[in-house]
Jmol script that loads the backbone (N, CA, C; Angstrom):
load data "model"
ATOM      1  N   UNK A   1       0.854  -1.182   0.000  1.00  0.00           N
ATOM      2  CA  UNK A   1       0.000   0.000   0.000  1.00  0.00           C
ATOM      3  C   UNK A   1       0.885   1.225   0.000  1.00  0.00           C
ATOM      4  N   UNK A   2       0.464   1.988  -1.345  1.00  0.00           N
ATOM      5  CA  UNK A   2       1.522   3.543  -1.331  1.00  0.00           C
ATOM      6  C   UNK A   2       0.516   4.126  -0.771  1.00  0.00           C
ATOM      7  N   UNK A   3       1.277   5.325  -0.050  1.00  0.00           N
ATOM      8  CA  UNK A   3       0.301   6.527   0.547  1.00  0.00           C
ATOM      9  C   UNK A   3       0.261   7.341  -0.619  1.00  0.00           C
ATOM     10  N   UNK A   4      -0.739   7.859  -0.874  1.00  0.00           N
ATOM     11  CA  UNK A   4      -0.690   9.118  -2.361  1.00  0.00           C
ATOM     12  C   UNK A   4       0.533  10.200  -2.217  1.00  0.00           C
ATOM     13  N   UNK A   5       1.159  10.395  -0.859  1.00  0.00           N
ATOM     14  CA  UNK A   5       1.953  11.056  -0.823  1.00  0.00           C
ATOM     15  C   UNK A   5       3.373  10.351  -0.885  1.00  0.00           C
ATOM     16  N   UNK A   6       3.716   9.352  -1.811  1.00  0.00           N
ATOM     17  CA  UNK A   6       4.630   8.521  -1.644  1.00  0.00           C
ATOM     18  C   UNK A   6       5.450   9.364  -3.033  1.00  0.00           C
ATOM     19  N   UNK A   7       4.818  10.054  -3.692  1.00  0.00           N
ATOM     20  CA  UNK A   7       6.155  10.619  -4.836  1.00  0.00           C
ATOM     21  C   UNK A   7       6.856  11.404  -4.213  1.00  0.00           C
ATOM     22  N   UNK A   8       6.724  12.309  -3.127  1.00  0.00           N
ATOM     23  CA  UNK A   8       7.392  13.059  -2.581  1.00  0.00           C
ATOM     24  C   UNK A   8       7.804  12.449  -1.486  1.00  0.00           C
ATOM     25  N   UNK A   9       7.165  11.644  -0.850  1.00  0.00           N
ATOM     26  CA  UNK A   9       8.253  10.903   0.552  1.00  0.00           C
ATOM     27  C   UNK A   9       9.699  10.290  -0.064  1.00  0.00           C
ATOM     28  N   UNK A  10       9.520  10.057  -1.317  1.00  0.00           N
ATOM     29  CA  UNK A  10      10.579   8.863  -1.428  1.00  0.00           C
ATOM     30  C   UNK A  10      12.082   9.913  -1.846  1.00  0.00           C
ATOM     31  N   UNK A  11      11.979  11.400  -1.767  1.00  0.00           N
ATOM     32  CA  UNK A  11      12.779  11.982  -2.091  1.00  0.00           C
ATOM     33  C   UNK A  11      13.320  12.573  -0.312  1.00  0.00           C
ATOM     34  N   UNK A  12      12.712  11.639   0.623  1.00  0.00           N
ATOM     35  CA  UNK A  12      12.764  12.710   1.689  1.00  0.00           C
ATOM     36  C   UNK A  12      14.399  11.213   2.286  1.00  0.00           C
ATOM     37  N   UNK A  13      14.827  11.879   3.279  1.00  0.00           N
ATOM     38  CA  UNK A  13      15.153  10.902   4.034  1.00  0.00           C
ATOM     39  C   UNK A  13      15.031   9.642   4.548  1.00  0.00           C
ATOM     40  N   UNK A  14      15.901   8.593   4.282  1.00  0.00           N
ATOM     41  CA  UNK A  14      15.176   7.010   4.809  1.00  0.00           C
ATOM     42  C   UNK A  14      14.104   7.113   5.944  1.00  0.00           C
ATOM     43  N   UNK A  15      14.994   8.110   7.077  1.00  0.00           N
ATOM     44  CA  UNK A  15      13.815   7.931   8.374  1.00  0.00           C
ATOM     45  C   UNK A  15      12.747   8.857   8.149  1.00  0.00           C
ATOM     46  N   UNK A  16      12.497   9.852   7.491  1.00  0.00           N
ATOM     47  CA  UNK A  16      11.504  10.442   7.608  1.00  0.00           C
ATOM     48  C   UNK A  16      10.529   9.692   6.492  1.00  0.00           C
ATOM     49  N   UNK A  17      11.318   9.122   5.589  1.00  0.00           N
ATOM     50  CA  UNK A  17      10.108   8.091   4.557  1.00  0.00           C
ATOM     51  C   UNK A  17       9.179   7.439   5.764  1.00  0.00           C
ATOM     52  N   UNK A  18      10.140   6.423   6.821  1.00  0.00           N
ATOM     53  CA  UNK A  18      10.038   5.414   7.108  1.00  0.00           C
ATOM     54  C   UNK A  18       7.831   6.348   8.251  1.00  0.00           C
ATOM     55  N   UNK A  19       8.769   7.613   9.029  1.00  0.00           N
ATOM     56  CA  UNK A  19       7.579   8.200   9.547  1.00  0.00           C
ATOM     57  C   UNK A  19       6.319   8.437   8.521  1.00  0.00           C
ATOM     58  N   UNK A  20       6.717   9.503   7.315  1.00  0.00           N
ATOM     59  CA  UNK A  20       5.465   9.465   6.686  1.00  0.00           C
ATOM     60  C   UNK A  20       4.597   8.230   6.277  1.00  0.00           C
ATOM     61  N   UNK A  21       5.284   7.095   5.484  1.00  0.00           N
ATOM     62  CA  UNK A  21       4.988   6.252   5.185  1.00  0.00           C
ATOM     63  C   UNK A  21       3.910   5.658   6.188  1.00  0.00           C
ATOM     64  N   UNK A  22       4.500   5.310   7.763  1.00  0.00           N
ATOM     65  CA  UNK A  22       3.570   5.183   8.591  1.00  0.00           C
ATOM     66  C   UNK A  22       2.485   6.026   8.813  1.00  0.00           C
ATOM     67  N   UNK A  23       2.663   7.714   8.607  1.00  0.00           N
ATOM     68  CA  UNK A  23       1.509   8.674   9.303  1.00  0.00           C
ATOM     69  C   UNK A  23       0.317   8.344   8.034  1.00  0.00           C
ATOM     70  N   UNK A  24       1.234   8.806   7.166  1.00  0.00           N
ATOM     71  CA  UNK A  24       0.316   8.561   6.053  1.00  0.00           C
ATOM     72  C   UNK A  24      -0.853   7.623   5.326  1.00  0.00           C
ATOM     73  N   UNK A  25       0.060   6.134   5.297  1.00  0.00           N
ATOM     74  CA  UNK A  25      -0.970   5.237   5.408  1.00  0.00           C
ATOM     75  C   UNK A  25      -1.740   5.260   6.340  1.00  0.00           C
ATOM     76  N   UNK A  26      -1.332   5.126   7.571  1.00  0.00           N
ATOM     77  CA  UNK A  26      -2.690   5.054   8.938  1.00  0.00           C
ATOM     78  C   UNK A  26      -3.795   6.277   8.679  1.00  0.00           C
ATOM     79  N   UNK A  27      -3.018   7.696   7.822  1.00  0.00           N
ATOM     80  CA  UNK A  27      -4.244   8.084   8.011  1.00  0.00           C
ATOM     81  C   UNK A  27      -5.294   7.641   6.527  1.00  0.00           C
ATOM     82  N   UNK A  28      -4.623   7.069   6.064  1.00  0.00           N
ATOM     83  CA  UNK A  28      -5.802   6.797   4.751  1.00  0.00           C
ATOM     84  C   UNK A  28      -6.685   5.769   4.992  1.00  0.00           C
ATOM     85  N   UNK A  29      -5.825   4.799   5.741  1.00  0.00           N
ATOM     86  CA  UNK A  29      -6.555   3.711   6.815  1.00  0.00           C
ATOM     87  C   UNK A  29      -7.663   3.725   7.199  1.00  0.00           C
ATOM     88  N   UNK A  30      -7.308   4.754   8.206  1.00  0.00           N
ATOM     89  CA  UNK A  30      -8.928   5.645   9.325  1.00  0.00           C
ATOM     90  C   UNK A  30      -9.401   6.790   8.527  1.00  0.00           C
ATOM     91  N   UNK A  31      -9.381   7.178   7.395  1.00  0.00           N
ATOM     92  CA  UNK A  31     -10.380   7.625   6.368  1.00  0.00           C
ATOM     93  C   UNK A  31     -11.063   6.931   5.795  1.00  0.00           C
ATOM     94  N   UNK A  32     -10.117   5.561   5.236  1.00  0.00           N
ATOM     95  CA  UNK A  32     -11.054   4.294   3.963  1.00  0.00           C
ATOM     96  C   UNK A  32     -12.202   4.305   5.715  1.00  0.00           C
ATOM     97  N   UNK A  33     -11.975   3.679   6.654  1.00  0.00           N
ATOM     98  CA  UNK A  33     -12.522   3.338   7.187  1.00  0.00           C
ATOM     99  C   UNK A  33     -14.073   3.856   8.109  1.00  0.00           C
ATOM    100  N   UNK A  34     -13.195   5.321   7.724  1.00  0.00           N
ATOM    101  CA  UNK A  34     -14.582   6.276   7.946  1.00  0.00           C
ATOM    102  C   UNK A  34     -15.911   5.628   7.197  1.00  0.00           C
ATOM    103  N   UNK A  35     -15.693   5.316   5.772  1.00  0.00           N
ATOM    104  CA  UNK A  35     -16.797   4.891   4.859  1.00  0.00           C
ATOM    105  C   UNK A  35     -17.390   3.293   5.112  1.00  0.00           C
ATOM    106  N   UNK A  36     -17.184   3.000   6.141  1.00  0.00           N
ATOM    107  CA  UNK A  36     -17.362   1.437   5.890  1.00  0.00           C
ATOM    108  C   UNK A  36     -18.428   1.079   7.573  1.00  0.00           C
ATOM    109  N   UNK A  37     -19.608   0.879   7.556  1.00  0.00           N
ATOM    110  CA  UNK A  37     -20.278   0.527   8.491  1.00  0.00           C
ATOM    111  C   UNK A  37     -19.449  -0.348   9.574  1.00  0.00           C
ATOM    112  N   UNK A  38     -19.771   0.519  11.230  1.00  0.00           N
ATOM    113  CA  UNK A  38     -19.035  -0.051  12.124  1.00  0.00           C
ATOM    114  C   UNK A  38     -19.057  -1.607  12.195  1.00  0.00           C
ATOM    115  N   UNK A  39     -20.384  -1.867  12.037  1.00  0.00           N
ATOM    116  CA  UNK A  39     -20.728  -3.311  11.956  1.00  0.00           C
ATOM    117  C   UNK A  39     -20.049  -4.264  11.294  1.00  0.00           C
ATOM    118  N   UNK A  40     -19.097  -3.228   9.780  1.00  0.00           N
ATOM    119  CA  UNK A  40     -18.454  -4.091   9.232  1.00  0.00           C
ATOM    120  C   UNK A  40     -17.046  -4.239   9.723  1.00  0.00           C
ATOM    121  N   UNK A  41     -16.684  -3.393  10.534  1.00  0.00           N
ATOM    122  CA  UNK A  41     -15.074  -3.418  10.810  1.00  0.00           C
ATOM    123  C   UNK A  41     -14.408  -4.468  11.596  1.00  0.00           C
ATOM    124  N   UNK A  42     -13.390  -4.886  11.638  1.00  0.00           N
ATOM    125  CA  UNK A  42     -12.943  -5.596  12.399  1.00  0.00           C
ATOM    126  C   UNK A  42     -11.477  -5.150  13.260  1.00  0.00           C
ATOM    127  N   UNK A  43     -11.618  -4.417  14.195  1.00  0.00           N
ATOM    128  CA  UNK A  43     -10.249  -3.797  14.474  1.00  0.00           C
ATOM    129  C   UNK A  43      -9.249  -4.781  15.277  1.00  0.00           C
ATOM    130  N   UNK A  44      -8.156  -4.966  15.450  1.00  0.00           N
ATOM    131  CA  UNK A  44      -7.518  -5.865  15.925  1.00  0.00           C
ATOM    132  C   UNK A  44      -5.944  -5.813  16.144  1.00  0.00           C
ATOM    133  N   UNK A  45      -5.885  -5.989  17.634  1.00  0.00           N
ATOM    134  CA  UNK A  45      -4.851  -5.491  18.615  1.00  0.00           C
ATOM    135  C   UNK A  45      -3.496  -6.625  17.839  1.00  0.00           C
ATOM    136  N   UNK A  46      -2.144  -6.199  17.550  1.00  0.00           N
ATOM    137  CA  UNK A  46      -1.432  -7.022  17.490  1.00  0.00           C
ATOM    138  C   UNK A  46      -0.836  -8.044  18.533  1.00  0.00           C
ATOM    139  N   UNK A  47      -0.830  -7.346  19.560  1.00  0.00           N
ATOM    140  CA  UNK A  47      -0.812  -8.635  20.956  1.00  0.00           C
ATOM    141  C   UNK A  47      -1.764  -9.396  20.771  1.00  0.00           C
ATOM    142  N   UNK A  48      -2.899  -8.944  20.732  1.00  0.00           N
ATOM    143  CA  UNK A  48      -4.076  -9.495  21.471  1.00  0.00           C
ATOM    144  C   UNK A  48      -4.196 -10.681  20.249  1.00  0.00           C
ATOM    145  N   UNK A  49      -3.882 -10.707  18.803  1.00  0.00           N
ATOM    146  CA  UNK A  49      -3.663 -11.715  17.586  1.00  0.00           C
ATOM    147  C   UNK A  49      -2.498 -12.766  17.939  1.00  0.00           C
ATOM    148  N   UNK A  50      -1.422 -12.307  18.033  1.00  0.00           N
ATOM    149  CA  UNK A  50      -0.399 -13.113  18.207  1.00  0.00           C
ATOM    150  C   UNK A  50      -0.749 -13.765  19.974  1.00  0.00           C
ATOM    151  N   UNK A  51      -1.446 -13.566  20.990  1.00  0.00           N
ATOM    152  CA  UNK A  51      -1.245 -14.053  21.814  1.00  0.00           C
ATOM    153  C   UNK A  51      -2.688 -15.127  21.826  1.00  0.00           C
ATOM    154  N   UNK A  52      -3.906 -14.902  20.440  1.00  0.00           N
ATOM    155  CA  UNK A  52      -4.818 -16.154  20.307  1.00  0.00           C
ATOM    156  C   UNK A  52      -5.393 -15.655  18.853  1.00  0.00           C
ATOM    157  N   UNK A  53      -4.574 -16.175  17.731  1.00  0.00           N
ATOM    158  CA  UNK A  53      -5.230 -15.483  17.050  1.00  0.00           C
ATOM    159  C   UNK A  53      -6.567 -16.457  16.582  1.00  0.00           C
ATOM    160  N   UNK A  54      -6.814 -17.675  17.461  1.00  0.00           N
ATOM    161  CA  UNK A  54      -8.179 -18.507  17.240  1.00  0.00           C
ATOM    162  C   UNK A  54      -8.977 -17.469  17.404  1.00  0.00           C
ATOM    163  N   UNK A  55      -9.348 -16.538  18.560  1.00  0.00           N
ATOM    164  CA  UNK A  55     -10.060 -15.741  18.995  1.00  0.00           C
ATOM    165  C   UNK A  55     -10.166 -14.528  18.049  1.00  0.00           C
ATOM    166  N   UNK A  56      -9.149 -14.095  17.080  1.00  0.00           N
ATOM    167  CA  UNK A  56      -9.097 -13.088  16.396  1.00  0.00           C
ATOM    168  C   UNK A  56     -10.028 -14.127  14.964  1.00  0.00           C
ATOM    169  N   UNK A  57      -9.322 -14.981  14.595  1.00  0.00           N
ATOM    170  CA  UNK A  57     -10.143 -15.323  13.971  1.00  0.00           C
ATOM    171  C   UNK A  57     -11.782 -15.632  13.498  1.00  0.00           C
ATOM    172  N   UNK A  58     -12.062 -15.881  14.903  1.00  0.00           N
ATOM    173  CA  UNK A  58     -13.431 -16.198  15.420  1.00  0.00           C
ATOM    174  C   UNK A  58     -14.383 -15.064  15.490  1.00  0.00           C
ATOM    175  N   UNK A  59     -13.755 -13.727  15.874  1.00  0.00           N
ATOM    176  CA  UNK A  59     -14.176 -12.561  15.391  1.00  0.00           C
ATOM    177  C   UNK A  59     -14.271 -12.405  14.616  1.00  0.00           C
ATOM    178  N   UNK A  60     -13.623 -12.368  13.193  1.00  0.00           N
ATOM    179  CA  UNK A  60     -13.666 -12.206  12.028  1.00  0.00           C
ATOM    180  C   UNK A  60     -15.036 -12.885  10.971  1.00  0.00           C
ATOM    181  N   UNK A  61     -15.181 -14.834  11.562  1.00  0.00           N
ATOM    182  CA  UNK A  61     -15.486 -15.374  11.056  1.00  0.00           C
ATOM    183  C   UNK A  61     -17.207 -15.047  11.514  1.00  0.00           C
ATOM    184  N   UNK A  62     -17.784 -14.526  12.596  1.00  0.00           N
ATOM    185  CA  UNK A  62     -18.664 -14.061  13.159  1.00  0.00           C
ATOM    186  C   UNK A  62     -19.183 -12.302  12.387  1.00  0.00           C
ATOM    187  N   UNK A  63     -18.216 -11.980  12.160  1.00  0.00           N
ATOM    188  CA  UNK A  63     -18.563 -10.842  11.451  1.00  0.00           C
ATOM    189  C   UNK A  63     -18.804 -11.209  10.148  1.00  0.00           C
ATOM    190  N   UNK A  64     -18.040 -11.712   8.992  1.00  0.00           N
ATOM    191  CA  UNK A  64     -17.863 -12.128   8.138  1.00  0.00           C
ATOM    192  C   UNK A  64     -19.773 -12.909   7.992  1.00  0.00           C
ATOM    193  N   UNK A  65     -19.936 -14.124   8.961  1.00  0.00           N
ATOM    194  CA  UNK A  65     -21.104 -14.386   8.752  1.00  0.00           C
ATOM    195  C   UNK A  65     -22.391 -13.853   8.775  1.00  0.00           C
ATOM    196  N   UNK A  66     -21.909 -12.580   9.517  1.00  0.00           N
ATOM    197  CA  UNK A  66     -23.579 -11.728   9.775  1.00  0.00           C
ATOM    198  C   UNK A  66     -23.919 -10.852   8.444  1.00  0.00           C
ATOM    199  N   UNK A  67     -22.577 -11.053   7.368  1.00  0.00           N
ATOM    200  CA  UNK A  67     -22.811 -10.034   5.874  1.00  0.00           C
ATOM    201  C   UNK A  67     -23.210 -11.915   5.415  1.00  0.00           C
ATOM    202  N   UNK A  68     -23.122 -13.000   5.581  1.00  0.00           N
ATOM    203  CA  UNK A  68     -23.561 -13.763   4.600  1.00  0.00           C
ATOM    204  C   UNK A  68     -22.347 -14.646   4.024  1.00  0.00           C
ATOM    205  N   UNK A  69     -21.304 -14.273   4.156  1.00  0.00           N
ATOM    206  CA  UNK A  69     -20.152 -15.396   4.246  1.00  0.00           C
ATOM    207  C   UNK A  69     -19.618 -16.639   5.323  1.00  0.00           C
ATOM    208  N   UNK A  70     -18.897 -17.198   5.115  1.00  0.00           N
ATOM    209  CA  UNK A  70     -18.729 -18.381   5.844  1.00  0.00           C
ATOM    210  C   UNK A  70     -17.336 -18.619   5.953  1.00  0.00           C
ATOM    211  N   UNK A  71     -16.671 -18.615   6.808  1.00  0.00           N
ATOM    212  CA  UNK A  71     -14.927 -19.202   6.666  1.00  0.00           C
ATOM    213  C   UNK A  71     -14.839 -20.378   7.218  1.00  0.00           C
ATOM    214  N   UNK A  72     -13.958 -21.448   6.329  1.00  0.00           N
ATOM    215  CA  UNK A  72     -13.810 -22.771   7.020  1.00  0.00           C
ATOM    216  C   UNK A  72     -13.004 -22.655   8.777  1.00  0.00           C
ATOM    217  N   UNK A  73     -13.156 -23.730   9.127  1.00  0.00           N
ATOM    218  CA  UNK A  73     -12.420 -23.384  10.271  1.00  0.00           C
ATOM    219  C   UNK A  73     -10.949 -23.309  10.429  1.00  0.00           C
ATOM    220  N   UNK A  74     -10.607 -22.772  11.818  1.00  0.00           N
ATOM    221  CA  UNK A  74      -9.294 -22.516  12.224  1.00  0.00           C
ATOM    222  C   UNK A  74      -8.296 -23.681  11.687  1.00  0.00           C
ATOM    223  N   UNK A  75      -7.065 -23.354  11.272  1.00  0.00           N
ATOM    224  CA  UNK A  75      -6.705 -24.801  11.613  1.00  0.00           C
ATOM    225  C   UNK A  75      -4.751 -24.153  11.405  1.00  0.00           C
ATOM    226  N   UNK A  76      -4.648 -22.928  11.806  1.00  0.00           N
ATOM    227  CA  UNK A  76      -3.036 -22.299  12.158  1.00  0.00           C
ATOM    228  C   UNK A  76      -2.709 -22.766  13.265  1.00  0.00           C
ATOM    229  N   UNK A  77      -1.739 -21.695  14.120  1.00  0.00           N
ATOM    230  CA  UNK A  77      -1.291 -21.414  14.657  1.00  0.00           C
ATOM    231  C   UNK A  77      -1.849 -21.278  16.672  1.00  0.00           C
ATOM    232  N   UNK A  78      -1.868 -21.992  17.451  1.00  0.00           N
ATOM    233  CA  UNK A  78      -2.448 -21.830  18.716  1.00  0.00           C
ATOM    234  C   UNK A  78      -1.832 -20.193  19.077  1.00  0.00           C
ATOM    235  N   UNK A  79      -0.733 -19.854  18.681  1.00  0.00           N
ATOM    236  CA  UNK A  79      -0.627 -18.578  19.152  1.00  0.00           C
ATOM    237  C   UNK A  79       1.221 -18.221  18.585  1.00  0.00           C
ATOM    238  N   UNK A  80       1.469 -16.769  18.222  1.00  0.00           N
ATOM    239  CA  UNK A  80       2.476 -16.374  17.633  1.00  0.00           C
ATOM    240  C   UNK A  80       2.989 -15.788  18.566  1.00  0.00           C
ATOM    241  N   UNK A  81       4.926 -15.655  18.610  1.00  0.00           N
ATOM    242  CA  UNK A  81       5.370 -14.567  19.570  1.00  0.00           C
ATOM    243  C   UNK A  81       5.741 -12.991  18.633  1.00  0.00           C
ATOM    244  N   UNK A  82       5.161 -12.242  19.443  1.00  0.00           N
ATOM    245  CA  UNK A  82       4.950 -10.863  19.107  1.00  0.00           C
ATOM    246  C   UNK A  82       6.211 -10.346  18.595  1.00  0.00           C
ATOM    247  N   UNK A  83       6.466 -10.054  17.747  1.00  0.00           N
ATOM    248  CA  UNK A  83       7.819  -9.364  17.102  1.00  0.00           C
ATOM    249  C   UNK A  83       7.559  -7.893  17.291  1.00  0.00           C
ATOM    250  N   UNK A  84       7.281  -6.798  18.373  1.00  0.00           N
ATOM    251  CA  UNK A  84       7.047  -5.618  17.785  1.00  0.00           C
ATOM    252  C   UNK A  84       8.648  -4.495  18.663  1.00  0.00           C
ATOM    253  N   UNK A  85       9.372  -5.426  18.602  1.00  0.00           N
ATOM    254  CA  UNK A  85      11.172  -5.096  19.374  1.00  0.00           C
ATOM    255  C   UNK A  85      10.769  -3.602  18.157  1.00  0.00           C
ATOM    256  N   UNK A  86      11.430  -2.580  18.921  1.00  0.00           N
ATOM    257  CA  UNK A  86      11.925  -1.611  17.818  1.00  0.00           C
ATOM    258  C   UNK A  86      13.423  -2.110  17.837  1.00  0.00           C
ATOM    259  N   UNK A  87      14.070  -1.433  16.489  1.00  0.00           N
ATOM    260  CA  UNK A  87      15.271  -1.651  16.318  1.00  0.00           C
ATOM    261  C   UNK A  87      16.295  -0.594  16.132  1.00  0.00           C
ATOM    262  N   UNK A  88      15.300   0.703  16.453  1.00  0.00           N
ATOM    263  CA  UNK A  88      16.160   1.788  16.368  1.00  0.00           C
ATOM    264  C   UNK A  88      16.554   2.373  17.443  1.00  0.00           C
ATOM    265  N   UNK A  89      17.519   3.325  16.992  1.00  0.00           N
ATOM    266  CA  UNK A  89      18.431   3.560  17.610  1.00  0.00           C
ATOM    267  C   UNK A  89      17.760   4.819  18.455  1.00  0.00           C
ATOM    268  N   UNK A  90      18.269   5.269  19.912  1.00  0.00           N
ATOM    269  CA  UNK A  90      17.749   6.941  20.161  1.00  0.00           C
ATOM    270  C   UNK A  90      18.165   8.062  19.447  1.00  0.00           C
ATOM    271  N   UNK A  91      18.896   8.095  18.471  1.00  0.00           N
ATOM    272  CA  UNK A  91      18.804   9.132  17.931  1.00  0.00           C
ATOM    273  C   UNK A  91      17.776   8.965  16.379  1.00  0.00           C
ATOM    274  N   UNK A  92      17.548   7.641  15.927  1.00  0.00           N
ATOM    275  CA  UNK A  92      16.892   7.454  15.076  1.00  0.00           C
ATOM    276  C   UNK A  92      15.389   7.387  15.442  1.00  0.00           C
ATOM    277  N   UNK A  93      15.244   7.337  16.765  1.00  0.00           N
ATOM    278  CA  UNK A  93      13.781   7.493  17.117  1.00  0.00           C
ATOM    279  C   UNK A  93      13.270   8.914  17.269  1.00  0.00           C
ATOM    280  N   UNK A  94      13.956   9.742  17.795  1.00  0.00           N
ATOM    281  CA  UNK A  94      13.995  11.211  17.784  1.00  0.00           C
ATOM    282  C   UNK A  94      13.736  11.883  16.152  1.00  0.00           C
ATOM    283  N   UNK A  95      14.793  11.804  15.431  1.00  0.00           N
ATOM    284  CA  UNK A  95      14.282  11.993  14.417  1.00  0.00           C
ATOM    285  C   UNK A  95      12.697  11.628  13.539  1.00  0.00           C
ATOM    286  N   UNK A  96      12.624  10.480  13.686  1.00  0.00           N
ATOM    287  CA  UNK A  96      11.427  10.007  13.176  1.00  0.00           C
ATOM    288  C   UNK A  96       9.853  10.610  14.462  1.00  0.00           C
ATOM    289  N   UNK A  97      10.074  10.788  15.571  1.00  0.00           N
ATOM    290  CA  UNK A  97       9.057  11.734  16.553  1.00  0.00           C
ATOM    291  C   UNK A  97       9.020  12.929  15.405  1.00  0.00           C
ATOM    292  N   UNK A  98      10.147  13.498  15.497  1.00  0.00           N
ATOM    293  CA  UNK A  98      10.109  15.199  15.339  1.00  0.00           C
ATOM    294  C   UNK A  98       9.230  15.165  13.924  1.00  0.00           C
ATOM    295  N   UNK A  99       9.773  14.393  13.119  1.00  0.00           N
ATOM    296  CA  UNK A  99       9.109  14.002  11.795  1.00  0.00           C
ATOM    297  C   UNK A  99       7.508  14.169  12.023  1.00  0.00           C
ATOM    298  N   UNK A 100       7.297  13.184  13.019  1.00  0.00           N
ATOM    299  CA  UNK A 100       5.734  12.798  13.231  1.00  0.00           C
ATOM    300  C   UNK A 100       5.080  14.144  13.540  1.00  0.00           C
ATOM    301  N   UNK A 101       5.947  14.484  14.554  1.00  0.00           N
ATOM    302  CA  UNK A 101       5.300  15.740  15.265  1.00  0.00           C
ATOM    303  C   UNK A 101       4.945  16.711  14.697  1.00  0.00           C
ATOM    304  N   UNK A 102       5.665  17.174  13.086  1.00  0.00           N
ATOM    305  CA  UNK A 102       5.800  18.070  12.293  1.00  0.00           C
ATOM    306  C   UNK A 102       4.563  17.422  11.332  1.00  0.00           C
ATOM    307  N   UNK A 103       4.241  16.686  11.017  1.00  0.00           N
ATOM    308  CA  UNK A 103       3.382  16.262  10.014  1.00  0.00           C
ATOM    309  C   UNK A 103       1.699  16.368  10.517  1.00  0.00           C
ATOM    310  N   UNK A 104       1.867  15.993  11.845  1.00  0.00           N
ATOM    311  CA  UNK A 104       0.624  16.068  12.789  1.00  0.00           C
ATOM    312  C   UNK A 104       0.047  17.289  12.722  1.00  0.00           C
ATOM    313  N   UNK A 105       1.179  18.664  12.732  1.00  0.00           N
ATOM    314  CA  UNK A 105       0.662  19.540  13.048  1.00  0.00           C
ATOM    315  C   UNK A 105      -0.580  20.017  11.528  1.00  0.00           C
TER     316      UNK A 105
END
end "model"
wireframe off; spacefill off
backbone 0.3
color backbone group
C-alpha cells in the first residue's frame, strides 16, 4: 500500500520516509474506514492476535457471517510470539518523533 503522498516521501530521508509512510498510510486507513459501516469493521490489537489469534479469527469469522459469508475453520497457529522489538536507535527514534510531530501539526 503507497500513501498518495509517496512521490514526494521517497525523495525525503530514509527515516523520515520510514515516519510518513507510517503517518500517512494510517491516516488513509482511518479515512477508507470512515466509509465502511461499524458493523463491518474488524479492528484488531497485534498482541491481542499473536497471543490467540483462534479468537481473532473467530471474530472475524462471526462478522464475516452476519454479511452472509462463511470461513472454514481454524486450523493455524495456537498462538504467535509478538515481534514488535523496535530496532532503532535513540537518535533514530527522535528523528522520526520530530518528523511525526511536524506532520501532525
Amino acid at each position: 500500500f503507497k500513501p498518495p503522498e509517496y512521490v514526494w516521501l521517497k525523495k525525503a530521508s530514509p527515516l523520515e520516509q520510514v515516519a510518513g509512510q507510517a503517518y500517512f498510510t494510517r491516516k488513509a486507513v482511518d479515512n477508507g474506514l470512515k466509509e465502511i459501516p461499524d458493523a463491518s469493521v474488524l479492528k484488531v490489537d497485534y498482541d491481542a492476535f499473536c497471543a490467540s489469534p483462534v479468537a481473532v479469527y473467530k471474530a472475524l469469522s462471526e462478522k464475516l457471517c452476519a454479511m452472509g459469508y462463511e470461513l472454514p475453520e481454524y486450523v493455524g497457529k495456537d498462538q504467535f510470539v509478538a515481534t514488535n522489538a523496535s530496532r532503532l536507535t535513540p537518535s533514530e527514534r527522535a528523528v522520526i518523533n520530530s518528523y511525526l510531530a511536524k506532520l501532525q501539526e
